[in-house]
N, CA, C and O atoms as a printed pandas DataFrame, in Angstrom:
     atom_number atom_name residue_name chain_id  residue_number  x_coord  y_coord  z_coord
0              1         N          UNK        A               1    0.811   -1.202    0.000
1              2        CA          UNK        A               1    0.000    0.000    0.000
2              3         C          UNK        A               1    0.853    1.264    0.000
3              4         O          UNK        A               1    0.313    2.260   -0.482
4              5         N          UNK        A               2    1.889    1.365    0.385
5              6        CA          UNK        A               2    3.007    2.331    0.680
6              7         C          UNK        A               2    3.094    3.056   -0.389
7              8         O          UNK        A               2    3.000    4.283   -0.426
8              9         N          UNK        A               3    3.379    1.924   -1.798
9             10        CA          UNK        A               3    3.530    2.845   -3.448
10            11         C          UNK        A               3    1.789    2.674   -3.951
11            12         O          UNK        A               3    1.322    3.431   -4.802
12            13         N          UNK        A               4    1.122    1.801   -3.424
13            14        CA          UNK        A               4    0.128    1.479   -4.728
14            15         C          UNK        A               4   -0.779    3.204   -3.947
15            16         O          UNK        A               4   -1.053    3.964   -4.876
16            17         N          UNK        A               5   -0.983    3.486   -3.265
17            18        CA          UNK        A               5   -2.080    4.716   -2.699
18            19         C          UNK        A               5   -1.204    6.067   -3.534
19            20         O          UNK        A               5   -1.951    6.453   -4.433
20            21         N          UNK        A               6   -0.343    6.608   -3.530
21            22        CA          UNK        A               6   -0.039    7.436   -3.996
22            23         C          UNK        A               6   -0.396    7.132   -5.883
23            24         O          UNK        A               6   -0.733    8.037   -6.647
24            25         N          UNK        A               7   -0.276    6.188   -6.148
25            26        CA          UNK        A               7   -0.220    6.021   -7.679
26            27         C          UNK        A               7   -1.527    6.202   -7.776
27            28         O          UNK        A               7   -1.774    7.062   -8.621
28            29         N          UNK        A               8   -2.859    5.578   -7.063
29            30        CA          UNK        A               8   -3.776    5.355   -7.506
30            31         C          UNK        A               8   -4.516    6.681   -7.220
31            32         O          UNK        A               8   -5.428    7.012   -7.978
32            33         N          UNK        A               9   -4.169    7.476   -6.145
33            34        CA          UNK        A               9   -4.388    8.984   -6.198
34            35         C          UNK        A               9   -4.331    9.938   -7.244
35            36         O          UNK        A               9   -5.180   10.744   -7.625
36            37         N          UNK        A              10   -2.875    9.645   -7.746
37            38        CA          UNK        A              10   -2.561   10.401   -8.693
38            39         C          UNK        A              10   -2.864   10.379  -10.573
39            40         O          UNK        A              10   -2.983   11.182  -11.498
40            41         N          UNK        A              11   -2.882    8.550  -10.273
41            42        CA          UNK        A              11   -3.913    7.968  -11.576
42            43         C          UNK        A              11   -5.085    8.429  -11.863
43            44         O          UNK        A              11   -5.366    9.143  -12.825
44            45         N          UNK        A              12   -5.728    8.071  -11.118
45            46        CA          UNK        A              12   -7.111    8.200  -11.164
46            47         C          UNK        A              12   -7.609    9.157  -11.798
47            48         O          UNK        A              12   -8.132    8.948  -12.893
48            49         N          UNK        A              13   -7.536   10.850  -11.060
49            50        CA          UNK        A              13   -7.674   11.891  -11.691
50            51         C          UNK        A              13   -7.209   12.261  -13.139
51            52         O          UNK        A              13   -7.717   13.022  -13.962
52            53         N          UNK        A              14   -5.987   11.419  -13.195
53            54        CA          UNK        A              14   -5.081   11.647  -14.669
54            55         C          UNK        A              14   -6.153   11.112  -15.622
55            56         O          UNK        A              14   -6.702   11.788  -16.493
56            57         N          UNK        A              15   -6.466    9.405  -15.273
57            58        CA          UNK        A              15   -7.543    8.812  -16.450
58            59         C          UNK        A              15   -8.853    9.108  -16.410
59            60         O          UNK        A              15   -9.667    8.751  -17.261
60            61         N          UNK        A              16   -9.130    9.865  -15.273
61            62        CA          UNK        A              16  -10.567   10.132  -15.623
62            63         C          UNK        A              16  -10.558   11.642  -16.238
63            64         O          UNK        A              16  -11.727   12.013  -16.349
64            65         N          UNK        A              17   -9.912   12.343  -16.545
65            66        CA          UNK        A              17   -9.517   13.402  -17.120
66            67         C          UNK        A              17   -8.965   12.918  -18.644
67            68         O          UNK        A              17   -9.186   13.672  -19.592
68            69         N          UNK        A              18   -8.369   11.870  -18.825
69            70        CA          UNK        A              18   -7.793   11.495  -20.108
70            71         C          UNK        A              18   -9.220   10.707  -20.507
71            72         O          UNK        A              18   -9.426   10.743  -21.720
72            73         N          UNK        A              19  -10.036   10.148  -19.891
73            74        CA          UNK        A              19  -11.465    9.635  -20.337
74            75         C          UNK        A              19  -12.420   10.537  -20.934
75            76         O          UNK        A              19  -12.879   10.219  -22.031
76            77         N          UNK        A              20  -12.883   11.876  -20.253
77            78        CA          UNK        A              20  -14.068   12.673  -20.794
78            79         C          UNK        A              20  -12.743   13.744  -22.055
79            80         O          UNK        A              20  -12.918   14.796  -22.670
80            81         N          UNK        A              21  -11.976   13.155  -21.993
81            82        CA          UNK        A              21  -10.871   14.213  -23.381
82            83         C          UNK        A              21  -11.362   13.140  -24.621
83            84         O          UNK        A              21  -11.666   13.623  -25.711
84            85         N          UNK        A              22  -11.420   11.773  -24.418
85            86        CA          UNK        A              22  -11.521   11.105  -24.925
86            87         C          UNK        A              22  -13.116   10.958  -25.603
87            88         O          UNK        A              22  -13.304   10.706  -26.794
88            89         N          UNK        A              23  -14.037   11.136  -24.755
89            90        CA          UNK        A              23  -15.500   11.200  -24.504
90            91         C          UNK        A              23  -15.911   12.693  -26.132
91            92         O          UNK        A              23  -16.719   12.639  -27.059
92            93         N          UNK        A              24  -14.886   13.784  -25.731
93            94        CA          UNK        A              24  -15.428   14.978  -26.130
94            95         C          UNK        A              24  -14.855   14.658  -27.619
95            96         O          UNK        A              24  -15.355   15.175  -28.618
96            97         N          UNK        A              25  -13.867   13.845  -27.666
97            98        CA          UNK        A              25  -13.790   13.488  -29.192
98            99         C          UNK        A              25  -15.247   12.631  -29.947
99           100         O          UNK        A              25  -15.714   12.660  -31.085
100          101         N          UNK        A              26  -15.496   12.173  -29.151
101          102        CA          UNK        A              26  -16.415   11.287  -29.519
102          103         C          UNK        A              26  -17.978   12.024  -29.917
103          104         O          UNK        A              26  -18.582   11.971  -30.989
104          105         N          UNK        A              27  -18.244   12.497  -29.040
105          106        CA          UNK        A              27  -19.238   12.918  -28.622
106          107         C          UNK        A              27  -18.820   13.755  -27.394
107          108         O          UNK        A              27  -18.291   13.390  -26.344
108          109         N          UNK        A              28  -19.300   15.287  -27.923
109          110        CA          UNK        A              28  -19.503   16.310  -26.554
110          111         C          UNK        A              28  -20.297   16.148  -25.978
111          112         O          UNK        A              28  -20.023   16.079  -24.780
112          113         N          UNK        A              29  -22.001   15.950  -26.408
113          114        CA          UNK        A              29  -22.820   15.600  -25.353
114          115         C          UNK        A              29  -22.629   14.446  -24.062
115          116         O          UNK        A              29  -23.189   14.405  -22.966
116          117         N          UNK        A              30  -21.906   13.808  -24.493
117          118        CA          UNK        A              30  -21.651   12.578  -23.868
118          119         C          UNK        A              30  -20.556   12.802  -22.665
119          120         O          UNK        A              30  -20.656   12.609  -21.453
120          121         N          UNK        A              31  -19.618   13.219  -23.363
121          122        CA          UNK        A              31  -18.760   14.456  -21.951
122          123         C          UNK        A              31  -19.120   14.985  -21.200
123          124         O          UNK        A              31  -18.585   14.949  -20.092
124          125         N          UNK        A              32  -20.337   15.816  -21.496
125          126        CA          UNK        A              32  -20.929   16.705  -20.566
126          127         C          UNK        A              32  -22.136   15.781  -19.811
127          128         O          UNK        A              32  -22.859   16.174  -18.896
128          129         N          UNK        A              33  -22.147   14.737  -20.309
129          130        CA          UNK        A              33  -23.077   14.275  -19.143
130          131         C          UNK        A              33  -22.192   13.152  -18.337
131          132         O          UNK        A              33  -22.613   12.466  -17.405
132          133         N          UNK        A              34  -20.663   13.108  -18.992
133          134        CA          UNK        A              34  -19.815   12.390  -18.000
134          135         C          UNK        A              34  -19.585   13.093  -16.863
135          136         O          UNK        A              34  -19.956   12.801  -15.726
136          137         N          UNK        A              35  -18.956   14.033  -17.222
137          138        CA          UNK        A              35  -18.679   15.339  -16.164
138          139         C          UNK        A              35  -19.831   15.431  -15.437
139          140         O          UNK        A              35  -19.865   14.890  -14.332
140          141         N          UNK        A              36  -20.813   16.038  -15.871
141          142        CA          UNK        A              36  -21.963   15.896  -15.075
142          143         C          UNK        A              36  -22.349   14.657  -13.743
143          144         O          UNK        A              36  -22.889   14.931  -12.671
144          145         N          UNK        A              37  -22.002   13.613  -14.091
145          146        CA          UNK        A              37  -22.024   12.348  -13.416
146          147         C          UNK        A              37  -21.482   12.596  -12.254
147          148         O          UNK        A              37  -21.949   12.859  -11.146
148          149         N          UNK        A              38  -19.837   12.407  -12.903
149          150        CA          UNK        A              38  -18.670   12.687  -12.005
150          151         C          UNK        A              38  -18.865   13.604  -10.941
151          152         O          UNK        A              38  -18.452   13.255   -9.835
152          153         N          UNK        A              39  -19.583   15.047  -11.095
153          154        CA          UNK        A              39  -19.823   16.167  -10.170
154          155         C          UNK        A              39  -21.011   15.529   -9.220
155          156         O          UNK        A              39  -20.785   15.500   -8.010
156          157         N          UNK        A              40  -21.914   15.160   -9.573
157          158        CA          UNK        A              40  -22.928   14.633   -8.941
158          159         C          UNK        A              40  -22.353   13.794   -7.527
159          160         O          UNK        A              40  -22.626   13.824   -6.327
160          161         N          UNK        A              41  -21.169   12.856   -8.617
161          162        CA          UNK        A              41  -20.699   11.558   -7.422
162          163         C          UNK        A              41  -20.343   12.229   -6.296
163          164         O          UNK        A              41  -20.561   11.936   -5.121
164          165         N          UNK        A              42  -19.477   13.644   -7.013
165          166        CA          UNK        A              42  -18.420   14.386   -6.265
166          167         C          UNK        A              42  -19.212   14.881   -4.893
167          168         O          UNK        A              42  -18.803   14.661   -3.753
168          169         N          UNK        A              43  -20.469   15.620   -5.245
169          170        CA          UNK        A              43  -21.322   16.589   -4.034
170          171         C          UNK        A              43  -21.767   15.367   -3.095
171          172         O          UNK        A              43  -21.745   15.497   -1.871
172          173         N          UNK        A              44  -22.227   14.013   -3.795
173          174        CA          UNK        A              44  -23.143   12.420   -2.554
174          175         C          UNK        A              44  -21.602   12.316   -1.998
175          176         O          UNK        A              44  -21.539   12.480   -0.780
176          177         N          UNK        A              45  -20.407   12.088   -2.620
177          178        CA          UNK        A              45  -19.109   11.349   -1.210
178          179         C          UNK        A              45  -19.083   13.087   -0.421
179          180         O          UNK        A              45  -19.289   12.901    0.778
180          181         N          UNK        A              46  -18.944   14.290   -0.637
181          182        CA          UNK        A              46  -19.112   15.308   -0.081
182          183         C          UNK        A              46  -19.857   15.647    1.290
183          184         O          UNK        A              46  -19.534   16.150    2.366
184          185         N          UNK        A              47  -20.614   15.303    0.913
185          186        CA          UNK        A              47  -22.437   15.052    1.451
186          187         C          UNK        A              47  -22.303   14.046    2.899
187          188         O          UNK        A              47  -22.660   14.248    4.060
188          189         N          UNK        A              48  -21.673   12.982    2.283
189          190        CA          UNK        A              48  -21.449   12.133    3.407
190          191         C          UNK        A              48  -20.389   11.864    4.380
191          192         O          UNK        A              48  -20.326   11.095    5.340
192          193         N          UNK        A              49  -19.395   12.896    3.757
193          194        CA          UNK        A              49  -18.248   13.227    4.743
194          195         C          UNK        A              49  -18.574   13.855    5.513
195          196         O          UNK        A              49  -18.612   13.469    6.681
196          197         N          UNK        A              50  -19.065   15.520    4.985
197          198        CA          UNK        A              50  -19.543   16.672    5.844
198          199         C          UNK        A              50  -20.577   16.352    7.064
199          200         O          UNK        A              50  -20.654   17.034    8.085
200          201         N          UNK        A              51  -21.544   14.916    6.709
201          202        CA          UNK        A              51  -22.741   14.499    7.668
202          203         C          UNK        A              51  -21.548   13.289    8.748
203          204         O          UNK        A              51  -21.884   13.132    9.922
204          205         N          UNK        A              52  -20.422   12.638    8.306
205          206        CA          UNK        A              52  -19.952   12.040    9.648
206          207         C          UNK        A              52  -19.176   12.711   10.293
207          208         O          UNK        A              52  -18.823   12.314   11.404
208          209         N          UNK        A              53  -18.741   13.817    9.806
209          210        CA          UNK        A              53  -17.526   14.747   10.320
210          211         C          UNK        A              53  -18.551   15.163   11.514
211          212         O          UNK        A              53  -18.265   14.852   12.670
212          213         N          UNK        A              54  -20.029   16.036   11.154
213          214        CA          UNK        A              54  -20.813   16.286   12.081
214          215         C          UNK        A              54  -21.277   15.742   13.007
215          216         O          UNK        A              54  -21.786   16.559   13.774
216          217         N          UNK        A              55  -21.384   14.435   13.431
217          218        CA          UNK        A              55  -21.999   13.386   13.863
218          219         C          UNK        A              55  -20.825   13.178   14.794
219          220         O          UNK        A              55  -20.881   13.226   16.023
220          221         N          UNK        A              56  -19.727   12.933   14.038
221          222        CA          UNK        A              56  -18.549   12.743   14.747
222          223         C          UNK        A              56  -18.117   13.894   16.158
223          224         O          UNK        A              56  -17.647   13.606   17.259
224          225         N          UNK        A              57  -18.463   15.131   15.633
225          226        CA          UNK        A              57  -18.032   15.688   16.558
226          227         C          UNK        A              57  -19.084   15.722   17.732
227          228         O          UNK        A              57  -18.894   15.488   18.925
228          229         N          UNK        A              58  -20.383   16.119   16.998
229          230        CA          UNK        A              58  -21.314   16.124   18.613
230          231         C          UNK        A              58  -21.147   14.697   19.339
231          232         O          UNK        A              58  -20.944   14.823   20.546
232          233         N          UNK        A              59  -21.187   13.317   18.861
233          234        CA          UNK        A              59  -20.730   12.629   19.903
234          235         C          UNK        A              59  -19.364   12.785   20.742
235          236         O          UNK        A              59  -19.282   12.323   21.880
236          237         N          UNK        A              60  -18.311   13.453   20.131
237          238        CA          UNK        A              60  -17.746   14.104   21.142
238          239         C          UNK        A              60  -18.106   15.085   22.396
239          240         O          UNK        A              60  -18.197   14.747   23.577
240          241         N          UNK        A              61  -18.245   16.090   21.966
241          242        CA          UNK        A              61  -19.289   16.898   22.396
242          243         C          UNK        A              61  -20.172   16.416   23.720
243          244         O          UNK        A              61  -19.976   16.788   24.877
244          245         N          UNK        A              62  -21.143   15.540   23.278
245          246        CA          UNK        A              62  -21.584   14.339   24.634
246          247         C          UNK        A              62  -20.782   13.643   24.897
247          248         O          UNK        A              62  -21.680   12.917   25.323
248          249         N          UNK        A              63  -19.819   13.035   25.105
249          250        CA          UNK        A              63  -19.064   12.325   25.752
250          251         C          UNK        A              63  -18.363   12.980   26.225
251          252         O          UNK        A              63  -17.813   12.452   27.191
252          253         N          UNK        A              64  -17.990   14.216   25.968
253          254        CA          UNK        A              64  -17.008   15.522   26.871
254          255         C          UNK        A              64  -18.227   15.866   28.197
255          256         O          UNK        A              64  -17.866   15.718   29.364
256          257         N          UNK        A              65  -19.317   16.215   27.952
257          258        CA          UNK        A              65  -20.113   16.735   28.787
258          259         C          UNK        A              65  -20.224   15.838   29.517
259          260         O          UNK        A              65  -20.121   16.251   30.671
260          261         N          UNK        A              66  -20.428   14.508   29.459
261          262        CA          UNK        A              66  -21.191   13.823   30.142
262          263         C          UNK        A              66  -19.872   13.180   31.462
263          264         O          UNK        A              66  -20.024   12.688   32.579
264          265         N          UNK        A              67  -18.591   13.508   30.612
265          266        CA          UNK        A              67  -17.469   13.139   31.762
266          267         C          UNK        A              67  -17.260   14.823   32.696
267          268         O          UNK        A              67  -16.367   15.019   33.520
268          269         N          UNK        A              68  -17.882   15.429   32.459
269          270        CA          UNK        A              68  -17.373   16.695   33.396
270          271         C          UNK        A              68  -18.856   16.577   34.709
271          272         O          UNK        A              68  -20.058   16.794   34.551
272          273         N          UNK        A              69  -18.279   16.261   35.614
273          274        CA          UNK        A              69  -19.117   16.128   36.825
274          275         C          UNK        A              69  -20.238   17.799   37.124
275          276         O          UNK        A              69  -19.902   18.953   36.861
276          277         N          UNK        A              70  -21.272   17.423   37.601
277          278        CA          UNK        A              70  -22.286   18.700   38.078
278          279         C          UNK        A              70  -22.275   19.943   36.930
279          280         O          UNK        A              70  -22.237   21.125   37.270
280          281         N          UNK        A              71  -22.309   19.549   35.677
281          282        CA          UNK        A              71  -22.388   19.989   34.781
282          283         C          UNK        A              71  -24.348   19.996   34.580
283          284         O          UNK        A              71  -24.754   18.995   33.988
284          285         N          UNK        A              72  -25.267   20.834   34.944
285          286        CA          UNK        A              72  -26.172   20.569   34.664
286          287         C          UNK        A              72  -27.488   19.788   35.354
287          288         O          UNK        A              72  -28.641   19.527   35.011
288          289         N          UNK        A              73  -26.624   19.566   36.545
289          290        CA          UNK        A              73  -27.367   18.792   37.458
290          291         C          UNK        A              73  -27.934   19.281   38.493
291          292         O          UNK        A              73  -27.334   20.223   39.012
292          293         N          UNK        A              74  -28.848   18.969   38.944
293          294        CA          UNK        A              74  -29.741   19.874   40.312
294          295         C          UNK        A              74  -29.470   19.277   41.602
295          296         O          UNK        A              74  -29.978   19.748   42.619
């Protein structure tokens, strides 16, 4: 994993960029609804980072509160 994560980082973007170059030869419409795709995927993994990042922290959040003694208590 040491070499293959950096390659496949740096691949990836390269061929899916060398794909819709490829796409717009073909067909532009077809590009633009690759791209289109691609952005879509881009905002749902977005979407679901931004919602565990959140999640993540308020259970911190309660588990901080709930270890600080007479915090709230009568």
């Amino acid at each position: 994993m040491r070499i293959a994560k950096p390659i496949l980082l740096v691949g990836t973007p390269v061929g899916v960029i060398g794909g819709l170059n490829e796409a717009w030869h073909f067909s532009p419409g077809l590009a633009f609804l690759m791209a289109g795709l691609i952005g879509m995927m881009g905002f749902a993994i977005a979407g679901v980072v931004a919602t565990v990042r959140r999640e993540q922290a308020e259970e911190a959040d309660r588990l901080a509160a709930e270890a600080r003694p007479g915090d709230g208590e009568a």
